[in-house]
N, C-alpha and C positions, 0 to 999 in steps of 0.2 A: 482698043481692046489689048489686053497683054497676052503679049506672046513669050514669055517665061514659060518654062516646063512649070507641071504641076506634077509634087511625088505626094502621092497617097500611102501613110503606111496605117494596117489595121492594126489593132492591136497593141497594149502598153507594155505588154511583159516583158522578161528580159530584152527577147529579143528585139520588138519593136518597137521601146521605148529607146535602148542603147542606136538602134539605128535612126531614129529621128533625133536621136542628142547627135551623132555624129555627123549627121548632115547639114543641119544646120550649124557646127564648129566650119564647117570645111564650104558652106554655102552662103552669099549672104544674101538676103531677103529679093536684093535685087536680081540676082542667079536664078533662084527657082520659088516658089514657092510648096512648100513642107505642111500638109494636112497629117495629122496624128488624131485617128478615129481609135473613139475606147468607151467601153460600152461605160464604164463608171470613171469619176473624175482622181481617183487614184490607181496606182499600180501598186501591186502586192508581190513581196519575196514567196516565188511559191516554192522555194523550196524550206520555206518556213512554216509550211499550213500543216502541217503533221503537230508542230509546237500548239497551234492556235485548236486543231482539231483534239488532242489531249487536255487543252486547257493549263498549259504550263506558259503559255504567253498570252496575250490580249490581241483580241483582232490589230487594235491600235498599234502595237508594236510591229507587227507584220506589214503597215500598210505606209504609202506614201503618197502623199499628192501630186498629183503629175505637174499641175503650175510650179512647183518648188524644182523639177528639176528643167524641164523646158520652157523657156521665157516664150509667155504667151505673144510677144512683141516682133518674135522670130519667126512659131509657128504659128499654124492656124490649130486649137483644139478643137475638135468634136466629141462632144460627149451623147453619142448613139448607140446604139445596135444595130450592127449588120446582118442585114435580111438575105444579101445573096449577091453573088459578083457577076458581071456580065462584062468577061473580058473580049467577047467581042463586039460588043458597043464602048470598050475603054469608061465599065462606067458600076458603079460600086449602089447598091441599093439598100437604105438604111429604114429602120421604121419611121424618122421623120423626115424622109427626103432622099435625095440622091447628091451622087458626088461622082463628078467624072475625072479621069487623072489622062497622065503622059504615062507616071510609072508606079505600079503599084509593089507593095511589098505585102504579103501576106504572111500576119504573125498572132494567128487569133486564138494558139493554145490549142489547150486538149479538151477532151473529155472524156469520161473513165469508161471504160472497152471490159463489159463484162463477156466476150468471147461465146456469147448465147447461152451461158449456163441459166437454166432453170430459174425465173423468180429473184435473181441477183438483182436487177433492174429497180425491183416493185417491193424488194424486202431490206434492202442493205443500202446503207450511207455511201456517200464517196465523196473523196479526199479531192476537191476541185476548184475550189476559189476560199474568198473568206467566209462568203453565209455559208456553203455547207461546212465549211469546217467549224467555225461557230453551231450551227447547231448540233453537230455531233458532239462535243465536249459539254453544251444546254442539254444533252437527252442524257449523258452518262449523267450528270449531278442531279438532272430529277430522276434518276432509277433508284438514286443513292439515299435522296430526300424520301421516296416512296414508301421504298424498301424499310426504313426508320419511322413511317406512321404508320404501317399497315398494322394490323395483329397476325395475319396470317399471308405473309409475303412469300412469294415465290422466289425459292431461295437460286434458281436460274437465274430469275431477274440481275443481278447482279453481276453477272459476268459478259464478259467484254470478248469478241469473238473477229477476227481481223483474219482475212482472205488476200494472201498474198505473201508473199516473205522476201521480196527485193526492196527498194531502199526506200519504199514510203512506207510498206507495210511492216520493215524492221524499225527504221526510225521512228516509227510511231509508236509499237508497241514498248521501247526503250522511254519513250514519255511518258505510256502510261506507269512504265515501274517505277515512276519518278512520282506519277500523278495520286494512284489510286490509296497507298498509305497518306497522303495528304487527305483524301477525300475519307476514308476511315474513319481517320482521327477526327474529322472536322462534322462530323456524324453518328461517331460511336461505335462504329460499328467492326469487329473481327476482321482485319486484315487474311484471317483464313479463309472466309466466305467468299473471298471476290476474286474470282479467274479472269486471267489474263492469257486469251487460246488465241495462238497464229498457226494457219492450216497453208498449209504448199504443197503444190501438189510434184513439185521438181524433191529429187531427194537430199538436196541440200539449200541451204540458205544463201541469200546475197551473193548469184552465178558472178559476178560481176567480178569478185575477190576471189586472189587464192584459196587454195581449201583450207588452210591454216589460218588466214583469216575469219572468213566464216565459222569455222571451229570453234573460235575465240568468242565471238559474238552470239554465236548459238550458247556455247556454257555460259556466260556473263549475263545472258537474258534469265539464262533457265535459275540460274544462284540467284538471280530477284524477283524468283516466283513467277516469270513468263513460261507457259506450255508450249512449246514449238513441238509439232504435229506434221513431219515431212513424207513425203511417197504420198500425200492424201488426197487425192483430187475431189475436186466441190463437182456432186453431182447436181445439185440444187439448193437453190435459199429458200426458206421457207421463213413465215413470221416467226416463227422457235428458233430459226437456226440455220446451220449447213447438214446437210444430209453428206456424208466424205462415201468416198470408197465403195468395193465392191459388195461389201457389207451391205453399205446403205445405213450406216449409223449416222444418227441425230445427236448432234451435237449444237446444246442449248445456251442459248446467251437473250439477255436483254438487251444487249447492244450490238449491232451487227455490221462491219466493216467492209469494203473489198476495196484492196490496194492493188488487186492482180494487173492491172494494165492501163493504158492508156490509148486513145484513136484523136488524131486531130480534129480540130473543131469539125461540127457536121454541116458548116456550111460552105466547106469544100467540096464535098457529096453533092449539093445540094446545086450548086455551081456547076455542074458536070466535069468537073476535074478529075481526071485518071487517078484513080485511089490504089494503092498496094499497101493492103494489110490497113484499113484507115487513113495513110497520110500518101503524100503524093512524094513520088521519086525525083527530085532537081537532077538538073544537070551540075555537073562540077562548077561551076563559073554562079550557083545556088538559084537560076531561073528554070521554069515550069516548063518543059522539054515542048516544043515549037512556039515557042512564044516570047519576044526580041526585050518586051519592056515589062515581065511580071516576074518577080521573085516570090518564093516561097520557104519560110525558115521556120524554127524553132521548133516548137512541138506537131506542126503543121507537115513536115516534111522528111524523109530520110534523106540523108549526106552518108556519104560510103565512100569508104577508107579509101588511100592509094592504090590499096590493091583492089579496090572493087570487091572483096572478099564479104564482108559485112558494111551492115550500116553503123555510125556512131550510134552511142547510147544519149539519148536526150538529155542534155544537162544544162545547167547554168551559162554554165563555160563554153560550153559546145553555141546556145544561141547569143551567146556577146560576142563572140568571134565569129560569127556567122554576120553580124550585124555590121562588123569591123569589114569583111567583104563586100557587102550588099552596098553600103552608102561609097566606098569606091568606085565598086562596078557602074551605082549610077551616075556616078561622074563621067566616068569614062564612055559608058552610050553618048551623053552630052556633048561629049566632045570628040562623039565620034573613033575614040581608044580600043587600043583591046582589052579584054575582062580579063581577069584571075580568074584564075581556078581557085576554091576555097583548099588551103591545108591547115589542119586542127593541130594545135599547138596545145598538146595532152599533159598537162599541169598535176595530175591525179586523181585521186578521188578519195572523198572519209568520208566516211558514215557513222552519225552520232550511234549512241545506245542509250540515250538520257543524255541529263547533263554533263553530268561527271566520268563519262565513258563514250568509247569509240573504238573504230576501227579506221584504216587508212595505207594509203600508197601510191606516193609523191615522190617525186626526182627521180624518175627510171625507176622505180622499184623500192624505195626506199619505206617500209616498214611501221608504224605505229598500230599501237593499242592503249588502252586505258586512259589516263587521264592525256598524255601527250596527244593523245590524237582527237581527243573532247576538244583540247585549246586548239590545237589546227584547225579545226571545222569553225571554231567561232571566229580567228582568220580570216577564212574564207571564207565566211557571212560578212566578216564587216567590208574585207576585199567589196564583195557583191555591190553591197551598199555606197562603198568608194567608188567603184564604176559609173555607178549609177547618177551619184549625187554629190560626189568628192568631202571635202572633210567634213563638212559641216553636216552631211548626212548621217556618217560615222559618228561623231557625237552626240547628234541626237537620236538614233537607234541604235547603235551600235550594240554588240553584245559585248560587254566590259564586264561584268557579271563573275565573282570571283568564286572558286570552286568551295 
């Protein structure tokens, strides 16, 4: 029988995919053995699903097959669903079977955190892998098709209504200003007709940026026909709509959106794992506080700054360098080491507006808008993609894409 550790990582997203690439560079087959459980046989840029949920890219372009970046010869794939973890049997329950490990990493994403508002659940899309975001961008083009054979169309119908104003629910609405004059035209139909409403209930947009940032982003939406709707809190989704504010006005759309938040998978809940706020609090060193051989990263988990003061904000960047700790750390249990403590190496952040537009703030502080900060962001998508997959990946997804 082999006595090799076994590492279990769930999950292919950034973060779980970058840490099964990294373990096995730095492991060889005869070291450990590397399981890499994922419920589908690719992994997808999600922070590219706002593109695919608009319809201004193809699921195909967002997605990658995970054999192309992890040589099946290194690790072991599983293509499952996991049903629930049982970390004190050291032992992972999938719908076709079980899997026990030495060390597990837990990197299974999110899932969209409607905050208990009223009917958001049972009324409204959300921005969560590639089929929902395929279907959302399949429901806006048959509102569009509808709306063009009906005789007596509901002229609501046509309008696009999006719950939330931080960086999914601006960058999406920035695709749709890109999207919906394409769909128009490709239709017939009065670019007048078709609203494009984002409701927030914080009184400004994208807290994440300076306020001159946002400023910037909020006028450049509104110059392409975006309605940004701020101080409005969603008191319910209904099949029409958001009911906002103290009013209690209905505000009607055929297509219904909420970008407002995110909660880690819920089969952390489900596992009886200490939840704060959805995801579970790590220790500095990114393991599940009493527990020697379990990490937990990515959308899965809060990491909190030097100072303890806040938690990072979920990002790309945040779970590739999470990952960058995590296959260390598990070296070092192995060989019996001391761990790191994870420190986040804050590179910046942009937010598209469309294609030909953005917002951004990189190198200590360092300032973009408009088009310079559109080309930063495809940058750092194709960065993403380099991490992931190295050049060859960049070339063949890349966004090369000329303004």
């Amino acid at each position: 029988m082999s006595t090799k550790p076994k590492i279990v990582v769930l999950g292919a997203g950034h973060a779980g995919l970058t840490t099964a690439k990294k373990l096995i560079q730095k492991l060889s087959p005869e070291q450990a053995e590397v399981v890499l459980v994922n419920k589908h046989n690719y992994h997808y840029e999600a922070t590219w699903l706002h593109e695919v949920a608009a319809g201004t890219i193809s699921p195909n372009d967002a997605r990658v097959m995970i054999s192309d970046v992890i040589n099946p010869n290194k690790a072991t794939l599983v293509y499952d669903t996991v049903v629930e973890i049982k970390k004190d049997e050291k032992r992972v329950v999938l719908e076709n079977g079980d899997i026990t490990y030495d060390y597990l990493v837990v990197a299974l994403g999110w899932k969209s955190n409607d905050f208990g508002i009223k009917g958001m659940g049972e009324n409204a899309f959300a921005i969560e892998d590639i089929d929902s975001s395929r279907l959302i961008s399949e429901h806006i083009e048959y509102q569009f098709a509808k709306f063009n054979n009906e005789e007596n169309a509901d002229p609501d119908s046509l309008n696009i209504l999006v719950g939330g104003a931080g960086f999914t629910g601006i960058e999406f609405v920035g695709e749709l200003a890109d999207k919906v004059p394409q769909l128009c035209r490709k239709y017939d139909i009065d670019r007048s007709k078709v609203k494009i409403i984002n409701i927030e209930a914080a009184p400004s947009i994208l807290p994440m940026f300076e306020q001159d940032l946002s400023t910037y982003a909020r006028e450049a939406l509104e110059e392409r026909g975006v309605e940004i709707r701020m101080a409005a809190p969603i008191k319910e989704c209904t099949p029409e709509g958001f009911i906002i504010g103290e009013e209690k006005e209905l505000v009607k759309a055929g297509t219904i959106v909420w970008t407002g938040g995110v909660k880690g998978s819920p089969i952390l809940e489900k596992s009886g794992f200490d939840m704060v706020k959805g995801k579970v609090n790590v220790n500095p060193d990114l393991r599940m506080p009493d527990e020697e051989d379990l990490f937990v990263i990515g959308d899965c988990s809060w990491v909190w700054d030097n100072e303890g003061d806040r938690p990072y904000a979920p990002t790309a960047q945040l779970a590739m360098q999470e990952a960058d700790y995590v296959a260390d750390n598990i070296i070092a249990l192995m060989k019996k080491e001391p761990l790191k403590n994870f420190v986040f190496d804050n590179k910046g952040t942009v937010a598209s507006l469309g294609h030909s537009d953005g917002i951004g703030s990189i190198f200590s502080g360092y300032k973009l808008t408009g088009k310079k900060a559109a080309a930063m962001k495809k940058v750092i998508d194709n960065r993403s993609l380099y991490l992931v997959g190295g050049a060859k990946l960049v070339l063949k997804k890349g966004k090369v894409r000329p303004f």
